[in-house]
Structure formats: C-alpha cells, structure tokens
N, C-alpha and C positions, 0 to 999 in steps of 0.2 A: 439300978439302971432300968430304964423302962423297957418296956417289949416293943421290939419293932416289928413281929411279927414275922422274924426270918429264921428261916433255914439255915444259911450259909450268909457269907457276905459279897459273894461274889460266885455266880452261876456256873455250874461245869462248861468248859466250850463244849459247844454243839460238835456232833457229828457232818464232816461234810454231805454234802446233797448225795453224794455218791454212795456213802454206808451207811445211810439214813435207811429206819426201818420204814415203810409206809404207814401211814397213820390208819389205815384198813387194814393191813396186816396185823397191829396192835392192837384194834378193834377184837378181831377173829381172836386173837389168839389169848388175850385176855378173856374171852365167853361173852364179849358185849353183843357181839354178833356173832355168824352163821354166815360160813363160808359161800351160802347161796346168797343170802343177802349183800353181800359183798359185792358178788358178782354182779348182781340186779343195780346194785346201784355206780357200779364202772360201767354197764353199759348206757344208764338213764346220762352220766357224765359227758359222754361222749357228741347227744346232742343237748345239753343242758348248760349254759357257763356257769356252775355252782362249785364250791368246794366241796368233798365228798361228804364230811360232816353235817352238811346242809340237808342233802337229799338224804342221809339217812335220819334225820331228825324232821325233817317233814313225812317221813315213809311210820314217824313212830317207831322208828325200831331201837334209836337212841335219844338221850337227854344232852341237852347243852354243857351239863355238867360231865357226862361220857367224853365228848371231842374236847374240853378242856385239858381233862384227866392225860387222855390222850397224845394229847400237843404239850404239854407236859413230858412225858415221858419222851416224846419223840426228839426231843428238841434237849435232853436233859434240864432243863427250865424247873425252878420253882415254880408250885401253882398259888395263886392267893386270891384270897375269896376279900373283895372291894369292900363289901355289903360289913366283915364283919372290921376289918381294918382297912381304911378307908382315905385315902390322900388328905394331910394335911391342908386346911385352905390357902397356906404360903406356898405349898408345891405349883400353885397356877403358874408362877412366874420361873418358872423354868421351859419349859411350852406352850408356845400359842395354842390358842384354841383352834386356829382355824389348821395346825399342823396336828392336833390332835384330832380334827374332825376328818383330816386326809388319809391320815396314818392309821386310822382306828387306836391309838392307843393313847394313854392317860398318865403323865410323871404319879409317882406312887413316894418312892422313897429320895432322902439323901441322906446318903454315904462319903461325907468329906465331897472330892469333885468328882463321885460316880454320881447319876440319877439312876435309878430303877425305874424302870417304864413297861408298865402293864399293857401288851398288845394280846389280841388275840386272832394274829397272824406273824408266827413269831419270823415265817421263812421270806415277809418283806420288809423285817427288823436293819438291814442292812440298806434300803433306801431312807428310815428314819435317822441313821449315824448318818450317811451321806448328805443328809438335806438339813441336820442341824447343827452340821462340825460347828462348834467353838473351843475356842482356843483355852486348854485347861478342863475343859468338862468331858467327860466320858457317857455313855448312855450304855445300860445291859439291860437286858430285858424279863422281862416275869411272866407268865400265861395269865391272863382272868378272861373271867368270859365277856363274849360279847355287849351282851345286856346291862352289865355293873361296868362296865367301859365306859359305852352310853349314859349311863345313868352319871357317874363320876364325872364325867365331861360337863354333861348340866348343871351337875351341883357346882363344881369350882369356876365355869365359866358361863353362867348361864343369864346372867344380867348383861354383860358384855357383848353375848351374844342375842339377847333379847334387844339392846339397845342398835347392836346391828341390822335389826331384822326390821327395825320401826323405820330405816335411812338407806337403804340398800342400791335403790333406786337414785340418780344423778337427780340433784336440784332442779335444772333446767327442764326436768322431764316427770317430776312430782309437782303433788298438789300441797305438800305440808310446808311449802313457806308461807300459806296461807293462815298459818296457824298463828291464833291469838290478832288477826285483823278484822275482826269481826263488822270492829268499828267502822271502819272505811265502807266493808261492804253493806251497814245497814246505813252509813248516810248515803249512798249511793243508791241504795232502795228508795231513802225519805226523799231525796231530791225527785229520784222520775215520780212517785206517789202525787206528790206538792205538782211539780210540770203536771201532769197529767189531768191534777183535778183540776186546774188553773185555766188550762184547755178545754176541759170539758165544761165546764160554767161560761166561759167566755165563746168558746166555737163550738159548741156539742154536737153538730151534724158534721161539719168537718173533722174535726176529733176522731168522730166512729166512723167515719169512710178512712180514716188513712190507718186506723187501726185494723179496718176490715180488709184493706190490700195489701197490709202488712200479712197478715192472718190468709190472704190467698196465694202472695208468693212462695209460703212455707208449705202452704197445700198443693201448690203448683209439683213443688221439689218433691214431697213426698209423693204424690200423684204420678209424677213421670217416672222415678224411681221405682215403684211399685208396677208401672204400667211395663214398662221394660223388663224387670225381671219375671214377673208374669210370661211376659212374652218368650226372653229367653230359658226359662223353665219346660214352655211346652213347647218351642219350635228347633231350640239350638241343642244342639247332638253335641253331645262330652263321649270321647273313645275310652272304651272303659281301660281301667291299666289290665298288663299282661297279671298273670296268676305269677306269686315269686316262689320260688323254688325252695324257701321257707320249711314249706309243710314235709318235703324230703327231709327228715333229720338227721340222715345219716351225712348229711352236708353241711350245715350250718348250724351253730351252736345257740342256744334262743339265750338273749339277755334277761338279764334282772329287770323287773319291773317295779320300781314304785310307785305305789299311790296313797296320797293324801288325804285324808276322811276327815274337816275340821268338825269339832264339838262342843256346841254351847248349850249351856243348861238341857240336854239332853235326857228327859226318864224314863222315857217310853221303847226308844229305837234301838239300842245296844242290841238284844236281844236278836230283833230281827234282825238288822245289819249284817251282824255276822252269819247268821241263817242264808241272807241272799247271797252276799260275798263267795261263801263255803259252796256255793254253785257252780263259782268258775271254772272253766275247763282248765286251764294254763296252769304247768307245772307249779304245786306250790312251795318247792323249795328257791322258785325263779320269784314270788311273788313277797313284796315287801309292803302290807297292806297298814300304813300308821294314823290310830287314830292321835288325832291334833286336841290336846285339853288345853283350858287356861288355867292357870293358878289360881286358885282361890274357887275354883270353878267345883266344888262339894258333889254338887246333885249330879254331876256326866261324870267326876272320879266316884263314888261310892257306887254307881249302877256299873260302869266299869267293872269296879275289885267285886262284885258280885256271879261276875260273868266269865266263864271261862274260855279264855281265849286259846283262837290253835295259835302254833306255834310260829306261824306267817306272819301272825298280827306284831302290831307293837305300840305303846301308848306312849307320849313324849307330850308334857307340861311346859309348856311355855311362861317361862315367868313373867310376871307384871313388872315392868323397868319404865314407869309413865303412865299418866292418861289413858293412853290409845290399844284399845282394845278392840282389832278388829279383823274381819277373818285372812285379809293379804299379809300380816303381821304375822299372825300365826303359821301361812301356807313360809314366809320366809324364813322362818326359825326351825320348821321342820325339815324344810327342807335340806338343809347342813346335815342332819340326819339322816340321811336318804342314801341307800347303796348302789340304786338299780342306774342304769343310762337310758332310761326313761321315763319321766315323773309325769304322773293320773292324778286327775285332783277329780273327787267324785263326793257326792252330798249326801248327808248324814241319813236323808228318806229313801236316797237311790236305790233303786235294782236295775241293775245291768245287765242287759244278755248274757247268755253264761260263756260265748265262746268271744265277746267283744276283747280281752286281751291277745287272745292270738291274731285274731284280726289288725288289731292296731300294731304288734311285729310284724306281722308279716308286711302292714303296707310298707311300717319304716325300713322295713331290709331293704325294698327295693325304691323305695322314694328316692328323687333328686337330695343333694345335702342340704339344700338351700329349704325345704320343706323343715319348717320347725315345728307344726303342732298339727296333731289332727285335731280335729272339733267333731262329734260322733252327735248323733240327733235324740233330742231331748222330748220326752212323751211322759203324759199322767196317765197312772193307774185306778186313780177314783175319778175318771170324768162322769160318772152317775150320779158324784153323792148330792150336789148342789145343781141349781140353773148357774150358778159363778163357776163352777168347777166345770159344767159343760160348755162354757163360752172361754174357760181359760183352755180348756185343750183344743178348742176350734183355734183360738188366738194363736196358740204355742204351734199345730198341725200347720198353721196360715205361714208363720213363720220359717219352721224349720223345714216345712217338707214341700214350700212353693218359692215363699219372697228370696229366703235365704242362700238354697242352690241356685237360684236367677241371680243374685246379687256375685255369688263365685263366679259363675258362668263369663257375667260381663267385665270381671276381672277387678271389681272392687275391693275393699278392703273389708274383712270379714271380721265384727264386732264377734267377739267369744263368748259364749254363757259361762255361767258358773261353774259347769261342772260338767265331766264329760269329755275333758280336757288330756290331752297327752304329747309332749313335748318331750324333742331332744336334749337332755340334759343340760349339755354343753353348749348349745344356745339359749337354753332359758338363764343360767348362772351367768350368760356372757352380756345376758340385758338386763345383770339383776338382779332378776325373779320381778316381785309384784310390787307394786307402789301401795304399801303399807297404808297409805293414808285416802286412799282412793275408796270410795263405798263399792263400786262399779270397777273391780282390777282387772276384771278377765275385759270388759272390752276396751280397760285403757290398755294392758297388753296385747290386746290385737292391733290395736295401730299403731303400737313401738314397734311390735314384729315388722310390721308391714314397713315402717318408716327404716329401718335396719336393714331392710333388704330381705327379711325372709318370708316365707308364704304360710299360710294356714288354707289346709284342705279337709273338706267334708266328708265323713266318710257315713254309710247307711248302717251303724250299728247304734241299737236305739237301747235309751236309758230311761228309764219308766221313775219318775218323781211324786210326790206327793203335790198334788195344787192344792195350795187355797180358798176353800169353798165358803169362807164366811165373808162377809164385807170387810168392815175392820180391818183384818188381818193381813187381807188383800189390798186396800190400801196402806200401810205401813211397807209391805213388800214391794207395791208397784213406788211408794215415793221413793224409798232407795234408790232403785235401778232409775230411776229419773234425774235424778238428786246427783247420780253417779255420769248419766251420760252429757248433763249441764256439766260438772266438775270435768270430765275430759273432754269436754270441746273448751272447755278455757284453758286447760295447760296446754293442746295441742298446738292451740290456736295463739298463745304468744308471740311467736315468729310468724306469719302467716305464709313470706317469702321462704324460709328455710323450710313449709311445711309442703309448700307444693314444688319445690325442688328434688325431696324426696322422697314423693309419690306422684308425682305428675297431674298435671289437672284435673284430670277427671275422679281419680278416686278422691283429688283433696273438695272436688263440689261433694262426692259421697258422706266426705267426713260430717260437711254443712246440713247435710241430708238427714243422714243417721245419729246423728245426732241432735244440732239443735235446731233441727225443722219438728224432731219426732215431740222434744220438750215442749218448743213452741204450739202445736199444732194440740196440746192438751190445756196449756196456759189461753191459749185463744179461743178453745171453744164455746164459751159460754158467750160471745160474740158472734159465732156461726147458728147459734140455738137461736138468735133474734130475727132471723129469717122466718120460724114460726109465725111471728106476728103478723104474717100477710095471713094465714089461713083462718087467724080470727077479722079478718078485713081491716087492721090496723096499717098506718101507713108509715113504712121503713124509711129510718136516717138516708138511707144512699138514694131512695128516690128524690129526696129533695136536694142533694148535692150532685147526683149523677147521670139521672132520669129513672124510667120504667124500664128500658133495654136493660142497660148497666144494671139492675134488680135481678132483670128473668134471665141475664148472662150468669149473673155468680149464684144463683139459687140453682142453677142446669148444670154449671162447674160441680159445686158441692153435691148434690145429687149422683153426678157422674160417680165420685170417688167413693160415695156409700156403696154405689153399684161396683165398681170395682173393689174394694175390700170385701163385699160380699160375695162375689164372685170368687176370686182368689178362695177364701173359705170356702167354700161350696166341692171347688179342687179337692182343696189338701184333706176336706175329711167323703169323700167320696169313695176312698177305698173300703174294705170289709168288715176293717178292726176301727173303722170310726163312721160307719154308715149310718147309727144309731143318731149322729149329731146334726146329721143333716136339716132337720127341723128345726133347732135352734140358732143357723146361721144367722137368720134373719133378726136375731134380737138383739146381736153385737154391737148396733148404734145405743141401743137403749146400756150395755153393758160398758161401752166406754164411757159413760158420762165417769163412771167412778174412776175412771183414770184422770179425768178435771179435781176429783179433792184430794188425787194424789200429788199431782202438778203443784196444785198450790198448799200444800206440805211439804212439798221437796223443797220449792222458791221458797220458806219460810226457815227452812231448817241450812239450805244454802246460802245465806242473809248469815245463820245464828251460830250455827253448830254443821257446817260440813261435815267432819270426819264424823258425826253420832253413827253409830250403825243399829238400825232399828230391827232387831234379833225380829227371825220367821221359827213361830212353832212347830217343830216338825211330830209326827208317829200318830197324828189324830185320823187317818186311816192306814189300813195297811197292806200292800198289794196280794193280787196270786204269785202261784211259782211264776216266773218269768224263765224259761229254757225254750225261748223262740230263737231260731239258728236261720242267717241269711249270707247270704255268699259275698266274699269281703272284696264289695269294688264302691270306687267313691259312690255316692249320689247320683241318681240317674240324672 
C-alpha cells in the first residue's frame, strides 16, 4: 500500500471556539515564547489587522513552522509538510484555483468522497465547506503553512492561472485583439508612406504646409494644456485634507499592505532593494512586500536564493503559458497572490520615503470610496551622473511637481506612472487589474479608472528612481512609454461617443492631448526643426504657400512653447533639492530631439510588434539613504 502520508484518516473534531486554547497561550506554554512577548504582541494586535502569528514572526520571536506547529495543536488538525508530500497534479480538479486563492487553502488528499484540504487558517475552514457544498463530497482539513499553500497553488494551477493573467482585462477595453494583425497595420503604414511620398513629389510646398498645421494643432493642444495647468499649479488653491485620526492607534486597526516589486533579469539590485524596503516605517507584519519573477527568468531567481530575505517579503514565479512576457502579466498573476486591501506596485531601482506607507493609509482611511488609487511623485536619485540624467530629472521635476498637479487641479484625467502606485483592492480587481498586453498599463489604467467612475489623487510622498543616463537606453525606454500612449489612445478611442459620455468633454479633449498630441508632437518634430533654415537665409516651404506673416506667426507660436516648457522647468526644479539643475534647463530643446528617434521606434515597433516590451536596465547607479519625512497632504 503506498504512503499517503497520514496520521489518521479522518482529523479529531476541533474544540468549539469556546474551549479552544489561544494559539498564544500554546505559544507560552509550549517555551516558543515569553509570556512578555505575548503580551507585546496583543497589544501591537489591537491596532494592527494581523493574526497574532504574524506579528510575532515579523517581531522574530517565532518561525512559520512555530504557528503551524501551533494551529496544529490548537485546532487538533494534522500538520503536513506540502514541500515533502505534495498534492497529486489530478487533486486540481477538485478546487478551483481561484477558491483556492480566496480560501488560502490547497486539495491535498482523497480519501473515497472526503478531500483533505490544507489551509492555514483552519478557524475560516467552515466558510470553505460553506462555499463548496457538493453533493456527495466532504471537505476536512489539514494545517501547512502558509508559504507551501502558495507555493502548491502555483504548482497545480499555475498555467491556468497564468493564462488568466495574460485576458483579465474585457476585450472591448484591451489592446490584445491586435495580436497577430500585424499585417493590416503595416499596409496601412505602406499606403500613408506611398500617399505621402506621391504628395510630396507632386505638391511638395503644399504637402509641408498642411503637414506643418497638422504638427501646430497638436502643439496648439499641448501648448494650452500645459499653459493651463502651469497656471493652475501656481494660482489655484487645493484645501489641504483634514489629518485622519489614523495615526491615534488606539482607534483604528491599520490594514495589510501589499506591494508588487516586478523582476526582470535583475543582478545587481536584490541586495539593495531590500536594504531600501527594510527602511519603511509601517508595521512589518502589515507589509506583504512580493517580488514578481518570470519562469525561466535564472539571473533575478539565483541572485534571489542568494539573498536573505525578511520575512515580509515573498517571491512568486509566474509561469510562461504564451508569448507574452510582459510586466501587467506579471503585476496580474501576482496579484491573486496578494493578502493586503491595498496593492503598491513599486520598481525594482525604487527607494521610497521611509514613512510613504503610512502616509498612503492614512489618506485611504479617510479618502472618499470613490478615490481608487493614489499616485505618489516620482524623483531620480543620480541626476548628477549624466547631462541625460540631469535633463531627465528636469523632465520628470516638470512633470510631477508642476504640469501634473495642474492637470489634477483642472480635474483631468491623471495618466499613472509605473510605479509609485496604490489602489484599493477591491476596485482595482473590479476593473481587472492591468491590460496584460498594454506596454504603457499604468496610464491605460488611469483612464479605465477615470472612465468607471473612479478618481486618482496625488499625493507629495516621493520615490527616488534610477534614470537613464546613457542615450541608447534612454531611447528604448522613452519608445515604450510612446509606443504605450499611441496603443491607449487607440483602444480608448474605438467608441469615441461612448468615450466622452463617460468623461465628459473636456477631460475626453485631455485624452487627445495626453496622449496623442504628446506622440504626435515627437513624430512631427523634425518638421518644426525646418524653421532653422531661415537663420541660414534659406527660404521656407510655408513662405511660398502662405506668405512671410504666416512664417513669423508659427516660428513666434513655437518659440513661445520652448519658452513655456522652459519655464515650467525652471519652477519645478527651483526648489533646494534640485537648485543644482537650474543651468541645465535651457538645454531641454537640444535634449528632446532624442525623444524624435524614440517616436519613430515606437511608430515602428507599433506597425511590427506592439506588445515587445523593451526591458530598462536597472542597479547601474545606486542611491543615498533616502529617510526624508513630509507631512502626508496631497500636492500643494
């Protein structure tokens, strides 16, 4: 007869709740702990939402294998260790995965019509019978721990679930029905190519004048857009919110926090990562910090298993079920994983303020419901290394700390960065999560937010990144986010009437704006660069189509808006921690040209290969401590 690896074949009934021993009581009185300890961590409970086992296993005082041991005993429960006997691969189809990802627990054995079911929360075992009564089967339960749960879970449902994570997102509101029409879109390229050059041989003055007032209306958009929130940046007053009564503990119990740390060929940053991470103030038996690997993915698992992790962290391998290898895939599949009621997606170079999680509970304790994500402002820590690295924190300063709060102000819709990110659970799972197939997810998920009905707000707790200080690399990164804002103005933009019904006019011109005015307005510059040719005395297409006025009106336009982008930058790094940059504002014209050969690498790879995702190398500098601490109100 084989081993099945049991004790009994059918588990002692429990004790009711009533003459149940405390699982800290069994602690103490077993020597795992110290009746002071005990104590220490029933008072941490009280404003903490953890299971006790939790906080004494971030306190270090016990192992995961203790509170099993434990719950075990408490529960009279077999214990069974996953790792060494381990779910048959036919036990999947006795439970779903996604009741296994609710329940925390895992089918393990059968026994005729019992299954055995490895939870390790044996005392909410009685809404898993509740929630899978069928007729004829029984369900008992077994302890294992947390971790080989998880881990079981992946292994038996993990393609299923990988295949979930790549479709999550509604058709109508992804870009992956795109996939495999490649075709279409490169004759649709060859046709305007062919029109274009057929024009230009035939009308070539006309041709470049209606291509240059094409290339002015989109600088029009971005120009007024920018002149506006400019304006409401420095003149419109935002009432700051009240302080929530959060930081009293003895009031309100702080949630679980997860966040997301995806990881691609990663060698360098493990190390520090968790260095920065292990700064956070915020309890860390509340903190569920999971780094995101891919299958196959050797170089970011082996620096991993090199690394000792606390016991916060946690690693989850996303298996390859397809093609599509790309970081909203991964942020989907983790997320299934995820225990907290509030999920952080932050970036493999990040360092975060050390107290930015409590910051972000406390806004959502007292936020409106309708408030689904804060968005927290994004800053480089090497803006010395490079003249690129000093013009990308001018760029990023221009963005986050002038255009961006003007853009909330005026009640537009707030395009999300990568990271930096924190949502209410329960609306982010109810839009989804991420469009898998999107290069650019965080700002196609700012405009589902928005288009759903819910809001994103900015909040002044800043996350120090690694920029890009090479060329090269900086254009691979800049065609993505290009590549990405082209790809969501054409899924948003399928309905165009359904799109401004639910956002209203103004924010649906924003969408035209911020999106594909910003694309266009890179694709068109080397058309605005021909206005040069007056100051070698050459004589410009539009004077012969349109006069000398019409000349010295749009070379006074475009000048204007150099002047106003530089401006703007001039603001946002004007403060103490970025006074150093104020020299370099002025080179930014010279510094966008390299966003034109990203432009037209994105329009090439948009044409070939949409979903490619053109991996950014991150650890090639590495920040100071970051424990800068700012008082938690949105954006001034």
């Amino acid at each position: 007869m084989s081993n099945l690896g049991l004790e009994f074949l059918a588990p002692t009934p429990a004790r009711t709740s009533e003459n149940r021993v405390p699982i800290g009581r069994i602690l103490v009185d077993t020597g795992v702990i110290q009746q002071q300890h005990l104590e220490h961590a029933l008072a941490e409970q009280r404003y903490c939402d953890a299971p006790l086992g939790e906080l004494l296993i971030a306190r270090h005082l016990i192992t995961e294998d203790d509170v099993a041991q434990a719950l075990a005993a408490q529960y009279h429960l077999q214990l069974v260790d996953l790792n060494q006997t381990p779910p048959k691969p036919d036990m999947s189809s006795h439970l779903t995965a996604l009741d296994c990802l609710k329940f925390s627990v895992v089918p393990w054995r059968k026994l005729g019509k019992t299954i055995l079911v490895a939870t390790d929360q044996p005392d909410r075992f009685s809404d898993v019978v509740d929630s899978l009564a069928r007729i004829g089967i029984s369900y008992l339960p077994v302890v294992a721990k947390k971790t080989q749960i998880k881990h079981q879970i992946s292994t038996l449902y993990g393609q299923e679930l990988a295949r979930r994570a790549a479709s999550r997102v509604a058709s109508d509101e992804s870009c992956r029905s795109w996939q495999g029409r490649s075709y279409r879109r490169s004759g649709w390229a060859l046709l305007t190519a062919v029109i274009l050059a057929s024009l230009s041989v035939s009308q070539p003055a006309w041709t470049f004048t209606v291509l240059i007032l094409g290339a002015l209306l989109t600088s029009i958009m971005t120009v007024t857009l920018r002149s506006l929130a400019f304006f409401a940046k420095t003149f419109l007053s935002t009432p700051l919110q009240k302080p929530s009564q959060l930081c009293h503990r003895s009031a309100t119990r702080l949630p679980k926090v997860s966040v997301l740390v995806p990881l691609l060929h990663e060698e360098e940053i493990a190390t520090a990562l968790i260095a920065r991470l292990s700064r956070l103030n915020y309890p860390k038996a509340l903190l569920q910090i999971v780094l995101v690997l891919e299958e196959g993915d050797t170089m970011t698992r082996d620096t991993i298993a090199r690394t000792a992790l606390p016991s916060w962290f946690e690693v989850i391998e996303v298996p390859q079920a397809g093609p599509l290898r790309t970081k909203p895939r991964a942020l989907n599949y983790a997320l299934d994983f995820c225990s907290g009621s509030i999920i952080g997606v932050w970036d493999a170079e990040d360092a975060p303020e050390t107290d930015q999680i409590d910051r972000i509970v406390e806004y959502f304790a007292q936020a409106p419901d309708d408030v689904a994500c804060v968005q927290g402002v994004l800053d480089y820590y090497n803006a010395r290394t490079s003249w690129i690295s000093r013009c990308f924190t001018i760029e990023y300063a221009s963005w986050w700390r002038v255009v961006l709060p003007g853009i909330a102000r005026l009640g537009m819709i707030i395009p999300l960065g990568g990271t930096t990110l924190f949502f209410r659970r329960d609306i982010l799972e109810r839009l989804c999560g991420w469009d898998a197939h999107n290069v650019t997810e965080d700002a196609d998920l700012g405009v589902r937010l928005a288009r759903h009905g819910f809001k994103t707000v900015l909040m002044s707790t800043v996350t120090y990144e690694e920029a890009n200080f090479r060329a090269w690399p900086w254009i691979k990164q800049r065609s993505r986010w290009l590549k990405g804002f082209l790809i969501t103005w054409c899924v948003h933009m399928r309905h165009p009437r359904r799109l401004i019904k639910e956002v209203g006019v103004i924010r649906f011109i924003g969408i035209q704006t911020l999106f594909f005015a910003t694309f266009s307005q890179f694709i068109a510059a080397p058309l605005l660069w021909s206005f040069c040719l007056t100051f070698a005395g050459m004589a410009h297409p539009i004077e012969t189509t349109l006069g000398t006025g019409a000349l010295m009106g749009l070379f006074s336009f475009f000048v204007f808006a150099e002047f106003l982008n530089i401006s703007i930058a001039l603001k946002a790094v004007s403060g103490t921690e970025h006074r150093h940059l104020l020299p370099w504002a002025i080179t930014l014209p010279i510094y966008f040209i390299l966003g034109t050969f990203a432009a037209y690498k994105a329009l090439y790879e948009f044409v070939l290969m949409p979903f490619y995702w053109d991996k950014t190398q991150h650890g090639l500098s590495q920040p100071p401590c970051v424990s800068r601490q700012k008082p938690s109100t949105p954006l001034p």
